[in-house]
Each structure stands twice: as structure tokens, then as C-alpha cells.
VEXDREN-2710 file (C-alpha; in Angstrom, 1 decimal):
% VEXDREN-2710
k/r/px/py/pz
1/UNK/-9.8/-36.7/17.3
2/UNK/-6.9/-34.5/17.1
3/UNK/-6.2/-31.0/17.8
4/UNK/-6.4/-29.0/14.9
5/UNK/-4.3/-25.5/15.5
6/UNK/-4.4/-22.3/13.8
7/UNK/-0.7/-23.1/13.0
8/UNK/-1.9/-26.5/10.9
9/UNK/-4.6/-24.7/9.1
10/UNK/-2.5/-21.9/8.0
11/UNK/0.4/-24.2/7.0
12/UNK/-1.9/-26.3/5.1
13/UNK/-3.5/-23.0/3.0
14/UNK/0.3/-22.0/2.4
15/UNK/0.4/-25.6/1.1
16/UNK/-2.7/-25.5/-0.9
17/UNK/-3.5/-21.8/-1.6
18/UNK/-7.6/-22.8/-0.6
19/UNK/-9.2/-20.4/2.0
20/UNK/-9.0/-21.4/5.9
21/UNK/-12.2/-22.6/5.9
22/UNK/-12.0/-25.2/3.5
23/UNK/-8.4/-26.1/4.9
24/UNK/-9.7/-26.9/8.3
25/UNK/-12.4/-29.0/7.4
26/UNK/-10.0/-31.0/5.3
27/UNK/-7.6/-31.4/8.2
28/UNK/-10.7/-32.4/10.7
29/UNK/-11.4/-34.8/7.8
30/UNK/-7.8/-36.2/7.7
31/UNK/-7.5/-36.0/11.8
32/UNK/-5.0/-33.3/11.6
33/UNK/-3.0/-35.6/9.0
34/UNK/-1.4/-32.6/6.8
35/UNK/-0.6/-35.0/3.8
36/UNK/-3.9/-36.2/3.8
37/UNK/-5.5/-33.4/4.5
38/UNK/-3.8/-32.6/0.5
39/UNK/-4.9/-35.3/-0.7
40/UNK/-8.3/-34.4/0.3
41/UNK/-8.4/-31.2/-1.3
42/UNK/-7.0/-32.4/-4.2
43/UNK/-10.1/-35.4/-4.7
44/UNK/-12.3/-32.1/-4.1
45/UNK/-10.9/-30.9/-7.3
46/UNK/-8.6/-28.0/-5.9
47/UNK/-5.5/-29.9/-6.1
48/UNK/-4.4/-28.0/-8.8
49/UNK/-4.2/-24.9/-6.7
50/UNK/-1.6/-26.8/-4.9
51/UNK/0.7/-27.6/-7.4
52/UNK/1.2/-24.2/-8.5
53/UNK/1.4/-22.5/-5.1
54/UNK/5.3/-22.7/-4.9
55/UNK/5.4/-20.7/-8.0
56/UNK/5.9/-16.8/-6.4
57/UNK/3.8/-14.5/-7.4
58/UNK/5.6/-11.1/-8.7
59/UNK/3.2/-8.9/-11.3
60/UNK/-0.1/-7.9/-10.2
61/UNK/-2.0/-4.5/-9.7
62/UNK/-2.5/-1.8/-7.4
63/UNK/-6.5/-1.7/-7.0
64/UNK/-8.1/0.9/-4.6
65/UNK/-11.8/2.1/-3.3
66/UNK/-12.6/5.0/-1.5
67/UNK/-16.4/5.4/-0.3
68/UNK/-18.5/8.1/-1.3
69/UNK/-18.7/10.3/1.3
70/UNK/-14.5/10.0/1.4
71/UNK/-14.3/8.7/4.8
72/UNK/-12.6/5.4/4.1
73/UNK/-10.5/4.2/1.9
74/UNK/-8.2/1.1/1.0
75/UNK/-5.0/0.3/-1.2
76/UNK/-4.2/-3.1/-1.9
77/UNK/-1.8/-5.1/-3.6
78/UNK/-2.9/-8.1/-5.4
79/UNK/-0.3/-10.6/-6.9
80/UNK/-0.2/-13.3/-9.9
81/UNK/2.6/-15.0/-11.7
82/UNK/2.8/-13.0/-15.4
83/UNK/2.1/-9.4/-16.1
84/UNK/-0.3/-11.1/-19.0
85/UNK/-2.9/-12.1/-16.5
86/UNK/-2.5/-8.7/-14.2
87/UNK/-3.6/-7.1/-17.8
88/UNK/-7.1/-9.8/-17.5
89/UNK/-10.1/-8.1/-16.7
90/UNK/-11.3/-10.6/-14.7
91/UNK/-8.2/-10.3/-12.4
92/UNK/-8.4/-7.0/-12.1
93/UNK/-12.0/-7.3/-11.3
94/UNK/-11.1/-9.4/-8.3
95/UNK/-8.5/-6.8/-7.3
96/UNK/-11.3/-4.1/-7.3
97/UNK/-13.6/-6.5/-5.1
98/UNK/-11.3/-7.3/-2.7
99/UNK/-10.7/-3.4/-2.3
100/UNK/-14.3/-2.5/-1.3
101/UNK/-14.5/-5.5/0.7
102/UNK/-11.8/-4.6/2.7
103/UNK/-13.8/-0.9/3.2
104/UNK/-16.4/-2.3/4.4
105/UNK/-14.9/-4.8/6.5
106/UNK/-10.6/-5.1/6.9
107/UNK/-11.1/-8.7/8.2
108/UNK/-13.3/-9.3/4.6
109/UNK/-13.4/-12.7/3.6
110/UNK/-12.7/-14.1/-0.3
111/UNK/-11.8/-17.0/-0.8
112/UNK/-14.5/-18.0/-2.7
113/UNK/-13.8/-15.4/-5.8
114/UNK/-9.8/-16.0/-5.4
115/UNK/-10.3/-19.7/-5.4
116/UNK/-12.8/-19.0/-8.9
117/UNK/-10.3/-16.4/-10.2
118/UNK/-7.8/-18.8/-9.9
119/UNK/-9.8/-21.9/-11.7
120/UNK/-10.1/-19.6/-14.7
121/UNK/-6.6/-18.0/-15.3
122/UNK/-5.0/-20.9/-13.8
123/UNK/-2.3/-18.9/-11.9
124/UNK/-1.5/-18.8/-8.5
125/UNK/-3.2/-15.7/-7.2
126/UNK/-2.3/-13.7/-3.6
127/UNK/-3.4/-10.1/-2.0
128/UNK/-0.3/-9.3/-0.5
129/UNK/-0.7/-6.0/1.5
130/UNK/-3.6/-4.0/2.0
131/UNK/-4.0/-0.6/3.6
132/UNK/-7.4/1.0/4.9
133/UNK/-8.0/4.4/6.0
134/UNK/-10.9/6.1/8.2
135/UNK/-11.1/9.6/8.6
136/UNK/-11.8/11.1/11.9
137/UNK/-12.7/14.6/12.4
138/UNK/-12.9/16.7/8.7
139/UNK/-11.2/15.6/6.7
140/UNK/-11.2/13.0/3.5
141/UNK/-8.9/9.9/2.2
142/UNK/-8.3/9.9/-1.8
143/UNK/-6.6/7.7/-4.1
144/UNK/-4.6/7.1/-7.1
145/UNK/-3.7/4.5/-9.3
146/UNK/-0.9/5.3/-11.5
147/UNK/-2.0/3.9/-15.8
148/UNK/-1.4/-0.1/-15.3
149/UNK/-1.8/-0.4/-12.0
150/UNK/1.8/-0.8/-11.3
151/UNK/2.0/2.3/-8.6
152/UNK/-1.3/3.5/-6.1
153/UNK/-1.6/6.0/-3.4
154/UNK/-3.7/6.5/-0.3
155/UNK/-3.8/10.2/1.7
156/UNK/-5.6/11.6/4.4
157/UNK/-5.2/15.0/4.6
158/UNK/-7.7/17.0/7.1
159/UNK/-8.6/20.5/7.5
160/UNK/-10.1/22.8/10.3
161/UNK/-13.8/23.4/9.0
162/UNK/-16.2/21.2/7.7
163/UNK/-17.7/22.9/4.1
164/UNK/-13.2/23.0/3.2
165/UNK/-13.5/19.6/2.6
166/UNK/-16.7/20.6/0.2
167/UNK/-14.5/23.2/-2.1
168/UNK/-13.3/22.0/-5.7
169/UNK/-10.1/24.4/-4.4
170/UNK/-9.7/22.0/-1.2
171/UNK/-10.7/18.3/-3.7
172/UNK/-7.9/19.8/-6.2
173/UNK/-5.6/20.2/-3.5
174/UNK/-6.1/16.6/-2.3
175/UNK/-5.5/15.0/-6.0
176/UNK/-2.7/17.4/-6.4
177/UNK/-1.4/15.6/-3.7
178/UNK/-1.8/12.1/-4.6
179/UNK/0.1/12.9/-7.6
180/UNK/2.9/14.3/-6.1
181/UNK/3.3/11.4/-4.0
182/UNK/3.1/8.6/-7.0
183/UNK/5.3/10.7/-9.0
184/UNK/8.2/11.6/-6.4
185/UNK/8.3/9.1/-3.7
186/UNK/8.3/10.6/-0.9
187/UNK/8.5/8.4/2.2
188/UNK/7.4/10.6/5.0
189/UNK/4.9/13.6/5.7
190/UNK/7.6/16.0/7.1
191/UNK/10.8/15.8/8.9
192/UNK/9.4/15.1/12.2
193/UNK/8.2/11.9/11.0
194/UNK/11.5/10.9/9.8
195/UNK/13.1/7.6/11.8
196/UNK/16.1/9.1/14.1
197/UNK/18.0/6.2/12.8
198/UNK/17.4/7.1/9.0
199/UNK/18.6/10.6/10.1
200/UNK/21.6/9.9/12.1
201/UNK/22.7/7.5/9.2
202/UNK/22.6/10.1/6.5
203/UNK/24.4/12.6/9.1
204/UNK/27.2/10.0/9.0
205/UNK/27.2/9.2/5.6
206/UNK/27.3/13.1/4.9
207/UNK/30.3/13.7/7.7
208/UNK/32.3/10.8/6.1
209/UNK/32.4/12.2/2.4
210/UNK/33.9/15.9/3.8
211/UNK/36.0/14.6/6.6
212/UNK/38.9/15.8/5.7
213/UNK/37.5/19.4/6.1
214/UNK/37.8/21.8/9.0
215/UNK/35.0/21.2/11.5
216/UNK/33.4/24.3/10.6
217/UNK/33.3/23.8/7.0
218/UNK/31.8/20.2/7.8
219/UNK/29.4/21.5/10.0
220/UNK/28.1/23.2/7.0
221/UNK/28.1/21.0/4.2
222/UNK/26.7/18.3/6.5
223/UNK/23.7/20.3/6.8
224/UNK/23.2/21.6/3.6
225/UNK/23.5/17.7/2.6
226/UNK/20.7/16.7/5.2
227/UNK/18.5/19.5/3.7
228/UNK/18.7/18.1/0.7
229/UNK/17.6/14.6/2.1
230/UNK/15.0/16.1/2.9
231/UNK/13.7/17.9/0.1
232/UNK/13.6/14.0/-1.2
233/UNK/12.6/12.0/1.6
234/UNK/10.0/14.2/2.7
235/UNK/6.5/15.1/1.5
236/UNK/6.6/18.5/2.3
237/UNK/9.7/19.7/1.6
238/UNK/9.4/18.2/-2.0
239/UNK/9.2/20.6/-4.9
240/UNK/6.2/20.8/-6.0
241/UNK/5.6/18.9/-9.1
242/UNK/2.6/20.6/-10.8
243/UNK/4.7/23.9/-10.4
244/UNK/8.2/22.5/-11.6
245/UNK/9.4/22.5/-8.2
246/UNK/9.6/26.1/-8.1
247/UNK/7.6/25.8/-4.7
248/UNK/7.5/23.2/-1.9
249/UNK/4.3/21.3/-0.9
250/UNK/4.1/22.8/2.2
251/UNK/4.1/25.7/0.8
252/UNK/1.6/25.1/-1.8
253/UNK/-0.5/23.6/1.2
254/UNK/0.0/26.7/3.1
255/UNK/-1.6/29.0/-0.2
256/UNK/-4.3/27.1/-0.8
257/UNK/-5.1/27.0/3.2
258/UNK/-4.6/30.9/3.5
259/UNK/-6.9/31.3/0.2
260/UNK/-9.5/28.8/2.2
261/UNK/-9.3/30.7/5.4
262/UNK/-8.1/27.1/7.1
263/UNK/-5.3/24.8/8.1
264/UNK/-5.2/21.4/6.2
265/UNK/-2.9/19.0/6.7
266/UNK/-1.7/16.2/5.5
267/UNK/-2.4/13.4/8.2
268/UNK/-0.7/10.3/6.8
269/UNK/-0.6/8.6/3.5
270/UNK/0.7/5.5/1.9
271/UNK/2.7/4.4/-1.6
272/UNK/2.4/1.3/-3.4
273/UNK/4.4/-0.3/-5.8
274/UNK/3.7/-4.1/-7.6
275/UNK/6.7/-5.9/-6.4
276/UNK/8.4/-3.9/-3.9
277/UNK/8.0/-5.7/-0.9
278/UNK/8.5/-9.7/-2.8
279/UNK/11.8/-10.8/-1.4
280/UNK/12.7/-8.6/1.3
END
């Protein structure tokens, strides 16, 4: 009998779009015979999966679940072929089973529902990227799905004492916050966060459009430039939106915390958009 590899049962699922399981039982069938191993699948009646798995998957939704208690959470990206079937009910359903699946357990299984999703929309179906979240220490994770699904957000953002993260002040805080990142962007919590290469590339690309200046003068510019960047690259230095920007985040942060009698903080957090990551 020959050796079947991980490498030949995930070539074959690429292949086929049906779950590992079923792809290695197929190949132990064929004797690690790829084609047939196809063939097989096909006589089980999911060969139509496989002729629609070359066609790329680009809509899809943002689904998300956080647990009750707010100490886990997950964002994922789901994928299908035509924004008509990310707008099916059924596909969204799958979208928001996969999600508390992966809550539960990030190495979740199902292929079974994708495989059923698929034989009922008839579209080649894929969960892309997920993200999961688990609090340690006080703290809690939300979410937000922008309206369609097309944008989602996960935060952790912790604070000092435990009833904090029991105050509607401290829960608004948290949404507030979710919102301000599906709304502006941001791509890092604060500036220490932000890659040194990012950083020394936008110090460069600052330098090179007032060169001609006295050093002094470009000394300045350079860094009113970068503090700019940040005020868009980074969480906390972004206006805050539910104020018109007439305030930062941090230091909206820093009012509700001093009104709480606490430090929160804004641990990590993540942004999704349907499509982003297809072709890079």
C-alpha cells in the first residue's frame, strides 16, 4: 500500500474542495493515486465540488461570536463566488456556525455543513481567515459586524478591577471602540506597536518631499508629517469618531478610566474586510 502524506491529502482537498477526511480515505482507496482518488469522489457524488473549485472565491461575510461571559471571541471570514449567495441565509448561517465552533474549539471541524452548504447553493464555498481571542486577567473581547457583513472587528481591551468590566460606562466604552476601529481603520494600537520598517519608510518618504529645505526646517516638517501618520495609522492617536475628532481615543480612554477610578487598555484587536487579503 502506498504512503499517503499530509502533502497528498491536502493537494487532493485543494483539488476537490471535500474535507480531509473524506480526501484521505479516497486516496487509501485509490493507493495514493491522486487522479483516481477524483474519480472516486466524484462516483461518491461530490464531483461536482470539484469542478467548481478553480473558480476563486471573492464575496462572502464577516461572521463573529463572542461567548457570554466575554471571554472569547472569534472573527472569521467566510468566502463564496457572488455577493447574491453571501446575501443567502443559509450561507450566512454557516458563517455564524463556523464562528462559535471555532470559540469553542480553533481546530473545529466542518466539513460536513460546508460540503451541505455547498450542495445547496452550488458555489464553491471557503473560510478564509479566522481570528479567536481569550481574555486573560479582566478584561472582555467584543465585536462588530459592520450592516452586510462586508467589514467586522474583534477588541480586547482590559482594565485593572474586576466589577469595571461590569459598568454600562466601561461596555459603552468597549462598543465605542469597535466602531472606531470599523469606521477609521486603524492598523495598530499605539505607536509603539508600529513596525520600525513602516516608520522609517514614511520618515523617508516625508524627508524626500521637503528636501530641498534647510535641515532645520526638514527636521520639522518631517515630524509634523509623522505625527500625522500617526493620528491615522494608529488607534489611539485617531480622533475620536463619536466626538468629531475633537478628542483622541486615548484620550477618551483616559476620561472614561479616570471617571471609573481604573486603567483600561486596549490589549489588541483585529479588522476585517471581505476581499482584502484574495490575491495578495
Amino acid at each position: 500500500m502506498a504512503q499517503i502524506t499530509a502533502n497528498d491529502v491536502a493537494k487532493l482537498r485543494e483539488m476537490t474542495n471535500v474535507g480531509m477526511m473524506e480526501c484521505k480515505k479516497a486516496l487509501i482507496e485509490a493507493n495514493g493515486d491522486i487522479n483516481l482518488a477524483v474519480e472516486i469522489l466524484r462516483k461518491k457524488g461530490i464531483a461536482s465540488a470539484a469542478t467548481k473549485a478553480g473558480r476563486e472565491a471573492r464575496e462572502g461575510v464577516i461572521a463573529q461570536f463572542i461567548r457570554p461571559d466575554s471571554r472569547v471571541g472569534v472573527l472569521v471570514e467566510v468566502n463564496c463566488e457572488t455577493d447574491f449567495v453571501a446575501r443567502n441565509e443559509k450561507f450566512r448561517a454557516f458563517a455564524d456556525l463556523v464562528a462559535r465552533k471555532l470559540a469553542d474549539d480553533p481546530n473545529a471541524k466542518y466539513d460536513t455543513e460546508q460540503l451541505d452548504v455547498f450542495n445547496s447553493l452550488r458555489e464553491n464555498i471557503k473560510v478564509s481567515r479566522f481570528v479567536r481571542y481569550e481574555v486573560e486577567g479582566n478584561g472582555v473581547v467584543a465585536a462588530y459586524i459592520h450592516t452586510g457583513g462586508k467589514v467586522g472587528v474583534l477588541v480586547e481591551v482590559g482594565a485593572g478591577k474586576e466589577e469595571t468590566i461590569k459598568n454600562d460606562t466601561f461596555k459603552q466604552l468597549v462598543k465605542d471602540i469597535t466602531l472606531q476601529i470599523a469606521a477609521a481603520s486603524p492598523a495598530v494600537v499605539s505607536r509603539e506597536n508600529v513596525p520600525s520598517n513602516v516608520l522609517q519608510k514614511e520618515r523617508e518618504i516625508a524627508a524626500e518631499q521637503v528636501k530641498n529645505k534647510p535641515p532645520q526646517v526638514i527636521e520639522k516638517i518631517v515630524a509634523g508629517k509623522l505625527e500625522k501618520f500617526y493620528q491615522a495609522y494608529c488607534l489611539l492617536d485617531q480622533g475620536f469618531v463619536r466626538e468629531n475628532g475633537d478628542i483622541s481615543v486615548k484620550d477618551h480612554i483616559n476620561k472614561v478610566a479616570k471617571e471609573l477610578n481604573d486603567t483600561i487598555t486596549v490589549r489588541r484587536f483585529v479588522r476585517f474586510q471581505v476581499g482584502e487579503t484574495i490575491g495578495n
